[in-house]
N, C-alpha and C positions, 0 to 999 in steps of 0.2 A: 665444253658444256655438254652435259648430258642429254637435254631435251633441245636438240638444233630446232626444231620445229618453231620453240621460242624466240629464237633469234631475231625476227621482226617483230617481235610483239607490240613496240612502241608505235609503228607504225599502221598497224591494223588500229590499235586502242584509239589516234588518231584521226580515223575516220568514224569509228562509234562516237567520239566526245564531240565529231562536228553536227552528228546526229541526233546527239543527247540536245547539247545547247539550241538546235532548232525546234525541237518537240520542245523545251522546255519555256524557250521565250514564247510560242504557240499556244497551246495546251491551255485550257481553262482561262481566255482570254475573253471576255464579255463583249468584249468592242465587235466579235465575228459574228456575233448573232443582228449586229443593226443593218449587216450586208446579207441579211439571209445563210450564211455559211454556217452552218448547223453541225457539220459533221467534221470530225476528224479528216477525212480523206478529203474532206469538199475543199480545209484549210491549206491540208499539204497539196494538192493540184494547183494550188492558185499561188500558192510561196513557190516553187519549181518551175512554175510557168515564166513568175517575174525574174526570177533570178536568170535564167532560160534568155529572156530579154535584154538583160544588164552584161551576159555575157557574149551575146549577138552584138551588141553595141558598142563593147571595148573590143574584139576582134578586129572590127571596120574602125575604130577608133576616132568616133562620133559621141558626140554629147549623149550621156542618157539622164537630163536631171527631171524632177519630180514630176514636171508638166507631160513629157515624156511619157514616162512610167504610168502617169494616171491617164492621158487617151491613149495608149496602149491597152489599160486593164479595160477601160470602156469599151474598145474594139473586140476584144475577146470575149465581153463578157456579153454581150449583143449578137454576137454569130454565136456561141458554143454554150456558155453558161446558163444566159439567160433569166441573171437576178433583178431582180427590182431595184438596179441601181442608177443614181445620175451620173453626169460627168464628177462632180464636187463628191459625191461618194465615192466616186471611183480613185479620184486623187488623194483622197483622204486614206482608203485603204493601202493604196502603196508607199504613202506616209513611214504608216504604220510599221508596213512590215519590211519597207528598208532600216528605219531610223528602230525599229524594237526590237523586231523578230530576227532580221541580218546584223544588225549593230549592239543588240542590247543597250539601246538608249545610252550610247556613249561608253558604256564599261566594259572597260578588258576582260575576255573569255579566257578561261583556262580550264585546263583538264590535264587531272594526274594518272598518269600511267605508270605500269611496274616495269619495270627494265628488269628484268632478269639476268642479264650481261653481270648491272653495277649491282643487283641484288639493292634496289630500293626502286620509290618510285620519283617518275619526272616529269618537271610540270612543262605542260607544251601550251603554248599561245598557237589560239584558234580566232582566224578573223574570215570573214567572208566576205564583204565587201569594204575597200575605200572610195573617199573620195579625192576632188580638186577642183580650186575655184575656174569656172570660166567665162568669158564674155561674150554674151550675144548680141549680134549687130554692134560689138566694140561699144556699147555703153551698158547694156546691161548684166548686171555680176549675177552667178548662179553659181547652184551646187551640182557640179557630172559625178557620177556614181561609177566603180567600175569594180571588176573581179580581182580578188585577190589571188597568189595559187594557191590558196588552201579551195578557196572558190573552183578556182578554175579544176583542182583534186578531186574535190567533192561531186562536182556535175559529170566530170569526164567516167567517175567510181559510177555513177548511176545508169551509165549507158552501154553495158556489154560489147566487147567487138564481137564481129561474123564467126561463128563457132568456125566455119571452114579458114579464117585467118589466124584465130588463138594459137591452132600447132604449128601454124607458117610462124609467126615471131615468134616463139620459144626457140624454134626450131635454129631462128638464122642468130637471135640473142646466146644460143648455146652454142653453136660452130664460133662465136666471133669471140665469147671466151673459151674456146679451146686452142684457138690462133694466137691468142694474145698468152695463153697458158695461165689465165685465172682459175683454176682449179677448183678453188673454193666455191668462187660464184656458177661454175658450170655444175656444182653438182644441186644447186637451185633450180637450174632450169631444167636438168635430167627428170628432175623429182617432179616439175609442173607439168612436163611431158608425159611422163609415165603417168599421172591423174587424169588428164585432158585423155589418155588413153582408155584408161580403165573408168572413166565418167562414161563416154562415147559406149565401148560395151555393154556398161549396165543400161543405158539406157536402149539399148538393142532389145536386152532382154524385158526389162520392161513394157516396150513398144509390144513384144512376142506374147506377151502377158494381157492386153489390152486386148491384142487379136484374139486371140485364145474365149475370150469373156465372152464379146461381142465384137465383128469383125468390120458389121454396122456402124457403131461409136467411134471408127479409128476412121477420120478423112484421108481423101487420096493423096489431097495437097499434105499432111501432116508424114503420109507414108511417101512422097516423095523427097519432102525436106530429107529427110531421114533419110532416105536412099542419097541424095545428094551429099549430105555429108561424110558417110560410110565412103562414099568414091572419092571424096577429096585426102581422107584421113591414111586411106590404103595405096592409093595413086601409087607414090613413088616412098614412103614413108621408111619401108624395108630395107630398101637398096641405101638409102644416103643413112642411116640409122645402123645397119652393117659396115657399113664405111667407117665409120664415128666408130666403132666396136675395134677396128681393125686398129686405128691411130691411137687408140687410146691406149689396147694390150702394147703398139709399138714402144709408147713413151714409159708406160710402165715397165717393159721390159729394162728400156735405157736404164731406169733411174734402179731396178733390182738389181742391175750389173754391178753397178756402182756403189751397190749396198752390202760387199760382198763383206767389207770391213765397216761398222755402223758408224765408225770416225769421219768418214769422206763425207756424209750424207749432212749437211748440213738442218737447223729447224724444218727451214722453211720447204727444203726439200723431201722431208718426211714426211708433213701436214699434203706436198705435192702428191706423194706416193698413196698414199691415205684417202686422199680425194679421188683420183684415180681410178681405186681399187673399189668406189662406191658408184662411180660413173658406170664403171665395167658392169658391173651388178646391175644398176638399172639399166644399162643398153639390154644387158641379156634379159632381162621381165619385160621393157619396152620393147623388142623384138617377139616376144612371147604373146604379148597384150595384141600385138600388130594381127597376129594369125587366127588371135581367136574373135577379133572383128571382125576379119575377110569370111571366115566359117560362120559367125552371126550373122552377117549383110544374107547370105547365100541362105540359112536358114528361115531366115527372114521373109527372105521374098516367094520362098517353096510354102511356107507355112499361110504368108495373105493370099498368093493364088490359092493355095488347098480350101481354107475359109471361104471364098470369095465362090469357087465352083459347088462348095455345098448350103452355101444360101440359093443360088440359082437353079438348082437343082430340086433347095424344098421347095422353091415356086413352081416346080412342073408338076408334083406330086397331086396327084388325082383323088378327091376322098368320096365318101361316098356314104348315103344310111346304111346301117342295119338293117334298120324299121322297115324302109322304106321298097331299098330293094334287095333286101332277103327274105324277109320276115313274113311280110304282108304276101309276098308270091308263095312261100312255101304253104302259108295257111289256105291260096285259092289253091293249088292243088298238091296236098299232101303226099299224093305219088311222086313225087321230085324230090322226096329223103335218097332213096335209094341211088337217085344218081350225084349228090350231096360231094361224094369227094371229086367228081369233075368242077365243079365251081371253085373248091379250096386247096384243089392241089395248085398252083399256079403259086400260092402264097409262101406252102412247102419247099419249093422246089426251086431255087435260084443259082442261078449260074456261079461256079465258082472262080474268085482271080485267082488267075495261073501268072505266077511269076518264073521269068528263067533264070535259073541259079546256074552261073558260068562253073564254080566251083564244081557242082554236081557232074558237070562235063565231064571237065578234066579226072575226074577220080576213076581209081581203077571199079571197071563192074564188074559184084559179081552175084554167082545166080539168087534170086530172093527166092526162100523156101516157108512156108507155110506153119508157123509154131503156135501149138499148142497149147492151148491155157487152160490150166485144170482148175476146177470150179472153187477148189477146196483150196487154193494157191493161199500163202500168207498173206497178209497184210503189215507192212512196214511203215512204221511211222518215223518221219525226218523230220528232224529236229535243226535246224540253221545256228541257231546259238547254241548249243550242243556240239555239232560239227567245225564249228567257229572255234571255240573250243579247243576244240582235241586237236585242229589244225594249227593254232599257238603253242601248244604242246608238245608237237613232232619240233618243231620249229626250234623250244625253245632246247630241247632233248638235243635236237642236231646238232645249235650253236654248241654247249654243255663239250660235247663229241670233240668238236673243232678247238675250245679254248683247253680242255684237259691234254688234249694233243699234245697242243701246241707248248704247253706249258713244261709238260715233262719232257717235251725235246729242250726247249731252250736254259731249263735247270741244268741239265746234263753239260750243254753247250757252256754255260756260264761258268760252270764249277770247271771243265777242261781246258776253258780255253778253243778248242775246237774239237769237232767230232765227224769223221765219215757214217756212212751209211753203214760199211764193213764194219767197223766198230761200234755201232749203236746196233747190230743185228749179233754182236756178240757179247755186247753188257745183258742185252735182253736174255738170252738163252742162260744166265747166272740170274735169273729172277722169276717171280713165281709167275703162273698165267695170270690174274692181276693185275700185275703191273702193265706186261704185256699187252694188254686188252686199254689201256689206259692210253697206251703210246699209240698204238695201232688200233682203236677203236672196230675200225671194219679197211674195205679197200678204197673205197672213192673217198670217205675225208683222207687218210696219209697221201694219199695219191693226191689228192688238191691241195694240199698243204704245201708238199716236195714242185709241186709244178709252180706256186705260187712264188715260192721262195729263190727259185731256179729264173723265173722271170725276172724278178725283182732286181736279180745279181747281187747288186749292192744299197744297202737300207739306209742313208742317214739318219739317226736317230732325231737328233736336234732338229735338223731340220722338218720332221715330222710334226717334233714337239711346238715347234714355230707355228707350221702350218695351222694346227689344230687353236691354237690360242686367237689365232688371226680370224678365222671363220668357225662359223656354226654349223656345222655340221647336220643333215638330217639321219637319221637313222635308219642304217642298214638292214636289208632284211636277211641277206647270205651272208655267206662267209665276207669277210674284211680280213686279210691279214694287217695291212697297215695298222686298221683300229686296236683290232684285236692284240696285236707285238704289243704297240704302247700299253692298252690297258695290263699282259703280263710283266711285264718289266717295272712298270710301277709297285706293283705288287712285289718281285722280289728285291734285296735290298741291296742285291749287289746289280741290280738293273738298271739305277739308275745313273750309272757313271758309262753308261753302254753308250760308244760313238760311232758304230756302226756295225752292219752285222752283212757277212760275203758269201753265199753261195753258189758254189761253180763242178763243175763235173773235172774228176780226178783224170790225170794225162794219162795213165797206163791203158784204161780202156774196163777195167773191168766192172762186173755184173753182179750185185745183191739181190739175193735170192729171199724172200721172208713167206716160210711155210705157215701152211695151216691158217690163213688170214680168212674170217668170214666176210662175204661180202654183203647187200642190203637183204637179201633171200638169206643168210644163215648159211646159206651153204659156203665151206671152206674152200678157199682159192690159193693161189700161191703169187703174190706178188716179184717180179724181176725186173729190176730198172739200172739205172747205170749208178757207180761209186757218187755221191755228191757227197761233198766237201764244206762242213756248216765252222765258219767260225768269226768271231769278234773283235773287234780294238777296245778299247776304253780311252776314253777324253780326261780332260785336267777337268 
């Protein structure tokens, strides 16, 4: 399926249509205005309440029938409501809203949802409450009311767990399918985890954002919640989430061994590899997400002390007239201009913070001498997107450098078969400087090229190819030779049959010499490095 995210969609839809159907049997109902209930929210607090009731009462598993339900509503609505109702309106309204508003006066609910899986939609039965007959004092027959689970679905969906428990049961629902090696379902709850992570830091920054406004606005109790939960989330979060990072590359590794031929690797153990490979992914952002909470909590708390010392502070803050006491003294005695900057130098003149800069320490000193600035000096105007600029430029100039390089070595290489350095410094000396300058650009790209290729040793091509199909890749900003190899070899035609490519230093010992090489100054250098050995296979 393309869009996993859909995968439960029937079930969410599920709890919107137990929503719809209670707004709807609600909603524009004339009978709520003989009880005073005037508003939308006044109806749904008093539907929540009773239900609230019906479900308190199937738990303990005690009758809940009408007479019930109505001094119930009576009770509540005398302590907390407050409407102008009697007992007989009160049993009337929960009448009402078991047998209309939970029951639909008898008729079957239903709500269609789209299953995206079957690509149609599916009709789900929605009940909220039944009932059953029972007898009181054994002669009297009654109707008990109880929850059903979409009931008991519906109430439990309304009531959040303790933000500090969400990443506790994700946390033990993902270990216990990683034990049991449900693969599929673990990468559900990597994905809930990693949101409950990344929820938790946005709302860091948001909190930071509040403070920032007014520091005022934001309660102590609201900035402790918050601190509370930051220490629950960080606690041990790292340590058992690297753990899970460790088992998972383990299993992964097993199951890549064993994929060395793609026959052995049965469905189910592909979709296992696959899951895996997406757990891995989010341990490593849920490890990421982890450190920039711990760095949020800490800025957090730097940022409300800092707020907090400079409201206390504008409260020490001394004001004072103009008018009053400058003004009106200066005009009794005018001789007091003269002494005018002793009163305003104080205002001038403030202590400067001295910070210690450890670095400044450590560095070598040396003497400061006194430089002169001529009055007539230019003026240079800096331009950022200009210089933005010209810096994608060099950049893109260098790459340019590195794939010409590399291209005209590996043409060479492809058409031979293989090629030393010895003999690539002696095709060149039968070619113009052109060419020359194409293969050897300057000294630091051949030189990163040869050291690159010298590490590498041996390049599986395919397996490159694999790699790259597999993940996405972000874009590099230096040199890549891996990238870079593939993207040449695509390009020529005899590249693509290439199954690997071997570079290793020749046994004899000896030393190529390539004159006249400029380096990034222009000035001419002479490159000497040891004989390497560049050559290829081809695959079926």
């Amino acid at each position: 399926m393309q869009y996993d995210f859909l995968k439960q969609f029937t079930r969410r839809m599920k709890h919107i249509g137990m929503y719809t159907w209670l707004i709807q049997n609600s909603v524009q109902k004339q009978i709520w205005k003989q009880y005073g209930l005037l508003t939308v929210d006044e109806q749904m607090n008093v539907i929540i309440a009773v239900m609230l009731y019906v479900m308190e009462q199937s738990l303990k598993e005690e009758n809940c029938t009408l007479d019930d339900i109505g001094a119930y509503i009576d009770d509540i609505n005398m302590n907390y409501f407050k409407k102008n109702m009697s007992y007989e309106d009160c049993k009337q309204l929960g009448d009402f809203i078991v047998n209309v508003v939970l029951s639909n006066e008898g008729k079957t609910m239903y709500f269609e949802s789209y299953d995206f899986e079957e690509q149609g939609y599916k009709t789900q039965h929605i009940s909220f409450i039944a009932n059953r007959i029972v007898y009181i004092d054994l002669d009297i027959r009654r109707t008990s009311y109880y929850l059903t689970d979409d009931g008991y679905n519906f109430l439990l969906s309304t009531l959040e767990i303790e933000n500090n428990m969400k990443l506790t049961i994700h946390e033990m629902i993902f270990k216990m399918h990683l034990e049991r090696q449900s693969y599929d379902k673990a990468v559900g709850e990597i994905k809930n985890i990693f949101n409950l992570l990344r929820m938790q830091w946005q709302k860091i920054q948001e909190t930071m954002q509040k403070i920032r406004r007014n520091a005022l606005n934001y309660s102590v109790k609201e900035y402790e919640t918050i601190l509370r939960e930051d220490m629950d989330t960080i606690s041990d979060t790292k340590e058992k989430f690297q753990n899970y990072r460790e088992l998972v590359r383990a299993r992964k590794k097993e199951l890549e061994e064993q994929n060395i031929n793609v026959k052995h690797l049965t469905r189910e153990e592909e979709n296992s590899l696959s899951s895996l490979r997406i757990i891995e992914q989010y341990l490593n952002r849920t490890i990421d997400e982890h450190q920039r909470i711990l760095n949020g909590h800490f800025d957090l708390k730097s940022l409300y002390d800092k707020e907090l010392q400079l409201l206390t502070q504008m409260s020490l803050i001394q004001r004072f007239s103009f008018r009053t006491e400058l003004f009106d003294h200066v005009l009794e005695q005018p001789e007091g201009l003269e002494n005018l900057d002793v009163f305003l130098r104080p205002l001038f003149h403030q202590e400067i913070d001295k910070i210690y800069n450890l670095n400044k320490a450590l560095e070598l000193q040396r003497p400061i001498r006194k430089k002169k600035v001529d009055e007539d000096s230019e003026i240079f105007n800096w331009d950022e997107e200009n210089w933005k600029e010209e810096l994608e430029k060099q950049k893109r100039e260098r790459q340019k450098k590195y794939e010409n390089s590399l291209t005209y070595l590996m043409n060479i290489v492809l058409e031979k078969g293989k090629i030393s350095l010895q003999e690539l410094k002696e095709h060149l000396a039968g070619c113009d400087m052109k060419e020359q300058q194409i293969c050897i650009p300057d000294v630091d790209t051949f030189k990163e090229i040869m050291v690159e290729l010298i590490k590498s040793k041996e390049i599986d091509i395919p397996a490159l190819k694999k790699e790259r199909s597999q993940y996405i890749l972000e874009q590099s900003e230096g040199f890549q030779l891996y990238e870079m190899l593939l993207t040449i070899l695509e390009k020529i035609p005899s590249g693509e049959k290439v199954k690997t490519i071997t570079t290793y230093r020749t046994q004899n010992g000896e030393t190529v010499t390539f004159e006249h090489v400029k380096d990034h100054q222009g000035t001419e250098r002479a490159i000497r490095c040891s004989n390497v050995q560049i050559e290829v296979t081809y695959g079926v």
